[in-house]
C-alpha positions as CSV (number, residue, x, y, z in Angstrom):
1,X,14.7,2.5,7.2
2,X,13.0,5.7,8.8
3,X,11.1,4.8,11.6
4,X,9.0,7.2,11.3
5,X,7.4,9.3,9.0
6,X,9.4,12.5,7.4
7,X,6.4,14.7,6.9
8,X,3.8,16.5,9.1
9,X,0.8,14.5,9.5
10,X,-2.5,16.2,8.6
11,X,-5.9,15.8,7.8
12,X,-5.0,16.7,4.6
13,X,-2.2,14.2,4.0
14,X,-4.4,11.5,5.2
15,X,-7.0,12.5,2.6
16,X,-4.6,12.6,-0.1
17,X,-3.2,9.0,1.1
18,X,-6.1,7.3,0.8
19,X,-7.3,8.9,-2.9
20,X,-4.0,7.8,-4.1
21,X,-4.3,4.2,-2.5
22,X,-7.4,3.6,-3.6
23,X,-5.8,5.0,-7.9
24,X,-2.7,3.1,-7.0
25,X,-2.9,0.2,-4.8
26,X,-6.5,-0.3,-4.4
27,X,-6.9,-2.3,-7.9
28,X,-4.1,-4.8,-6.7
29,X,-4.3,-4.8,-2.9
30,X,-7.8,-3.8,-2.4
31,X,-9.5,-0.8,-1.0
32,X,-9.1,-2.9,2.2
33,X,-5.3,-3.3,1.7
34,X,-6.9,-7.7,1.6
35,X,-5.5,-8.3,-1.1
36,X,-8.4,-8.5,-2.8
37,X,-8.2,-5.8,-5.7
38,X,-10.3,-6.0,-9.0
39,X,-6.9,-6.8,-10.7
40,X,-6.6,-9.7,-8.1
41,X,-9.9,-11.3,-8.4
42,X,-9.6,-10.7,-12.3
43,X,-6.6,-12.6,-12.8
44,X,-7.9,-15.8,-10.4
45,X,-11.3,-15.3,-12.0
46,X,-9.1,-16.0,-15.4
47,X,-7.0,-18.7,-13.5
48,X,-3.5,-16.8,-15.0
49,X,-0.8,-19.4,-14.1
50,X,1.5,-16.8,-13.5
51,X,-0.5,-14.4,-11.1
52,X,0.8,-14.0,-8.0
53,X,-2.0,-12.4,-4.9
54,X,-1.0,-10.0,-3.7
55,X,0.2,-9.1,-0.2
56,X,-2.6,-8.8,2.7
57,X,-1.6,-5.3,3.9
58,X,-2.7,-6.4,7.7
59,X,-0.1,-9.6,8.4
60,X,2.0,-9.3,10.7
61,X,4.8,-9.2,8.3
62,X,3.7,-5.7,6.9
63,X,2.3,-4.1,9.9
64,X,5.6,-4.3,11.6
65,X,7.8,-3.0,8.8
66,X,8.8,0.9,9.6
67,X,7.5,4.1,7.1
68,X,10.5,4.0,5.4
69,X,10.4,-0.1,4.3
70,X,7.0,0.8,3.1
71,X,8.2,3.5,1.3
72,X,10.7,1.3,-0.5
73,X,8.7,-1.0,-1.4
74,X,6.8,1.6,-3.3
75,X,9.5,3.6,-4.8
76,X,11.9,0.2,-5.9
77,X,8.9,-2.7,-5.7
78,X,9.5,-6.1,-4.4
79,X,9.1,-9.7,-5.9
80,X,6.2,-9.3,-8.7
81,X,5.1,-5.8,-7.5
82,X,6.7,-3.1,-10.1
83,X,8.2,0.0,-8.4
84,X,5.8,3.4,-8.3
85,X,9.1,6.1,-8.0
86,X,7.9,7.2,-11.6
87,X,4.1,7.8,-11.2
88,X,4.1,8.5,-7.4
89,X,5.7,11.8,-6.2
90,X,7.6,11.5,-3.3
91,X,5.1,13.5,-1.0
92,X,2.3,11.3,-2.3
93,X,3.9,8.3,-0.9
94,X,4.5,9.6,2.3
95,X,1.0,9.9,2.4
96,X,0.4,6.4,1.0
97,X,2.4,5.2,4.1
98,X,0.1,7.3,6.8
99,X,-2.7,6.2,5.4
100,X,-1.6,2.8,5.3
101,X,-0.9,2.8,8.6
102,X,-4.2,4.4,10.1
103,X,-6.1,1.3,7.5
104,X,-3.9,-1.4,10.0
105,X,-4.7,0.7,13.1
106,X,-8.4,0.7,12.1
107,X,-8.7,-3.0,10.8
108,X,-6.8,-4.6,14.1
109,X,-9.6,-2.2,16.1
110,X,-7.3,0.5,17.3
């Protein structure tokens, strides 16, 4: 995986990260990146027997995966999560990943 991130990191890019979090992994994840989303708290609120939560963003587990896991994970998906390589141009989840990372930094206090 790229351990770091193939793109030059702007203001801009940032921007752009978190509008498309919030239209693309907001709903499931949360605008936190909790877990939490509206889809989420939907399908517990309608106790769907085959909902799975989604992944808190800030474990461990995720914060120590590099850009380019993160990236996969988007582009191919992973266990119940469907991969975004259709809807999400390549650029736009580069800036996913950035401002991923800067939500972690923020929410651990850095």
């Amino acid at each position: 995986y790229l351990a770091a991130l193939p793109v030059e990191v702007t203001q801009e890019l940032m921007a752009r990260g978190q509008e498309r979090f919030g239209i693309y992994c907001g709903v499931c994840h949360g605008m936190g990146g909790k877990g939490d989303g509206a889809v989420s708290r939907r399908a517990q609120k309608l106790e769907m027997a085959t909902w799975v939560q989604p992944a808190d963003l800030h474990t461990d587990l995720v914060k120590v995966q590099p850009p380019g896991q993160i990236f996969e994970t988007m582009t191919n998906g992973i266990r119940t999560m469907p991969g975004y390589a259709r809807q999400i141009p390549v650029q736009d989840r580069w800036a996913i990943v950035l401002y991923l990372q800067a939500l972690q930094r923020a929410s651990a206090g850095e």
